[in-house]
C-alpha positions as a Markdown table, in Angstrom:
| # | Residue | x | y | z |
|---|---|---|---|---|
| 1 | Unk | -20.0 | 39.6 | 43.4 |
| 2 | Unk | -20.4 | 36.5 | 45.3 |
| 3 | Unk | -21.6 | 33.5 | 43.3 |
| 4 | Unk | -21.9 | 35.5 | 40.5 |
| 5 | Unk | -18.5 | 37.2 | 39.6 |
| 6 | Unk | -16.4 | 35.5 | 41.7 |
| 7 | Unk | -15.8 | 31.5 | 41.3 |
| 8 | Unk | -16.1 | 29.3 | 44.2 |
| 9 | Unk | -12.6 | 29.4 | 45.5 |
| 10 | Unk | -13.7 | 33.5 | 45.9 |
| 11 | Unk | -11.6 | 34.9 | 43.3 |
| 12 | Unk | -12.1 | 36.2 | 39.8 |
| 13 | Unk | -12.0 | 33.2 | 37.3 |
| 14 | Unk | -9.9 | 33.8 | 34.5 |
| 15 | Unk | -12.9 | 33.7 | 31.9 |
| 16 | Unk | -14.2 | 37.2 | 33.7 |
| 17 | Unk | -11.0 | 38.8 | 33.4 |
| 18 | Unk | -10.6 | 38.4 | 29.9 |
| 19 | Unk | -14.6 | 39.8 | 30.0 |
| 20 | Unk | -13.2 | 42.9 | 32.0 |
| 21 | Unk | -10.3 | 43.2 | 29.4 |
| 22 | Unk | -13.0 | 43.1 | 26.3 |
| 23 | Unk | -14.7 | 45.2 | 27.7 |
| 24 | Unk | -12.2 | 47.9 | 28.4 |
| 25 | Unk | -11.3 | 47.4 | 24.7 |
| 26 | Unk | -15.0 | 49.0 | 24.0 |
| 27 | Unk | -14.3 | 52.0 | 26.5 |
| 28 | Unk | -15.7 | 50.4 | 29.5 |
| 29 | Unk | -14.4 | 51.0 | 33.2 |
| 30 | Unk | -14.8 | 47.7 | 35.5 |
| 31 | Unk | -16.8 | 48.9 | 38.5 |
| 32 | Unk | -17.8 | 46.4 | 41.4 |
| 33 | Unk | -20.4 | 47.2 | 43.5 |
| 34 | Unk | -21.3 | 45.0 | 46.8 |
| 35 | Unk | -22.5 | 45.3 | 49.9 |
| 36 | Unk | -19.1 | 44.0 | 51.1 |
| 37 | Unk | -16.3 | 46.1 | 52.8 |
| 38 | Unk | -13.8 | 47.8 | 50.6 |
| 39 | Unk | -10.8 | 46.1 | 51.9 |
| 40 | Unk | -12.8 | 42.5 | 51.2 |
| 41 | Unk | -13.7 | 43.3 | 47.5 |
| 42 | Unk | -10.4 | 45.0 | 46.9 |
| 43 | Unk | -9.0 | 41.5 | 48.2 |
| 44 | Unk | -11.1 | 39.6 | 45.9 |
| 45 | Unk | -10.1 | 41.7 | 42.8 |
| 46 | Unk | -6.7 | 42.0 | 43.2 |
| 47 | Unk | -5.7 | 39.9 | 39.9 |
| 48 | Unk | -7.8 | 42.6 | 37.8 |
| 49 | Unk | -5.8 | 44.3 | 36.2 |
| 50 | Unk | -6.6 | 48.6 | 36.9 |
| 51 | Unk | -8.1 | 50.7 | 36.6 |
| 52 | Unk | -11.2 | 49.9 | 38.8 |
| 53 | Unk | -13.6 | 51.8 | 40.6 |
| 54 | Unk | -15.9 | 51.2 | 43.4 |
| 55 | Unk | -19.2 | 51.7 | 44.1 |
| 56 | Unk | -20.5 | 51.8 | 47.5 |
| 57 | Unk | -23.2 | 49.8 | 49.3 |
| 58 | Unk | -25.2 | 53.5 | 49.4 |
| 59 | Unk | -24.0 | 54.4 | 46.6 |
| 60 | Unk | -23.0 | 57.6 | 48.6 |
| 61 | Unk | -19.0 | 57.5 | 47.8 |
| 62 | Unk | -17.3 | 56.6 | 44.1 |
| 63 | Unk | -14.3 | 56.4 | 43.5 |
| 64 | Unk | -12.5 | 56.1 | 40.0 |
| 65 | Unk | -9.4 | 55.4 | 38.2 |
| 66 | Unk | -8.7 | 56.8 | 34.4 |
| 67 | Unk | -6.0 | 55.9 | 32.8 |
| 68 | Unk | -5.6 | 58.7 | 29.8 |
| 69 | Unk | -3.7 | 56.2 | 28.1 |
């Protein structure tokens, strides 16, 4: 996520949430993946909007968040 997804300031720039929100529009569920800590990468998307998921660093534990909406 860092220097890639996230802008310098360490937060999502507004260009990637609109990205996320396109995407979603085509049936596509935003899912980070780092080799961060959960609480750090669930600081730095806070502003994107759910539902998320999370992908581990061993890709041992996902979680997920449908909306049936």
């Amino acid at each position: 996520m860092d220097q890639t997804f996230l802008g310098s300031d360490h937060k999502v720039p507004q260009a990637n949430i609109e990205a996320i929100r396109q995407m979603r529009e085509l049936g596509c569920l935003f899912v980070p993946a780092s080799g961060r800590a959960y609480g750090s990468v669930m600081d730095s998307i806070a502003t994107v909007p759910p539902p998320n998921s999370w992908r581990a660093p061993t890709s041992s534990v996902t979680t997920a968040a449908v909306s049936t909406a």
